[in-house]
N, C-alpha and C positions, 0 to 999 in steps of 0.2 A: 192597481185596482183592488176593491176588496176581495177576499176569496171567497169563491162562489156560494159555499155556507150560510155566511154571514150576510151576504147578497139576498138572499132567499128566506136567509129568519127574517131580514129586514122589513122583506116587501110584504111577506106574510103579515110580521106585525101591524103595517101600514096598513094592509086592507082588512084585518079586523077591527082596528081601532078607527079607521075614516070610512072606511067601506070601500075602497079604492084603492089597485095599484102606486106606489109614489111615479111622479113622474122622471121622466129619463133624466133633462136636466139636474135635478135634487140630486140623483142616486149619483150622479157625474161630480156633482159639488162635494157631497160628502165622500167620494172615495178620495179628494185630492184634498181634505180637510185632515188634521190628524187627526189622532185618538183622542185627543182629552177636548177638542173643541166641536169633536164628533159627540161626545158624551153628556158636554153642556147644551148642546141643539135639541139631544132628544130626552 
């Protein structure tokens, strides 16, 4: 999973930039995504 940090800067950034929490699925995707195809998504 990610670490809870990085979990939190995430969502954060998601709900300033869309206005919205990201959804559970997503955040489920992207933790089992590595790093570098985690980094081309966003």
């Amino acid at each position: 999973m990610l670490p809870l940090l990085v979990w939190i800067g995430f969502s954060q950034w998601m709900k300033k930039e869309f206005g919205c929490y990201p959804p559970r699925e997503m955040l489920v995707e992207l933790s089992k995504m590595g790093k570098e195809e985690r980094e081309k998504h966003l």
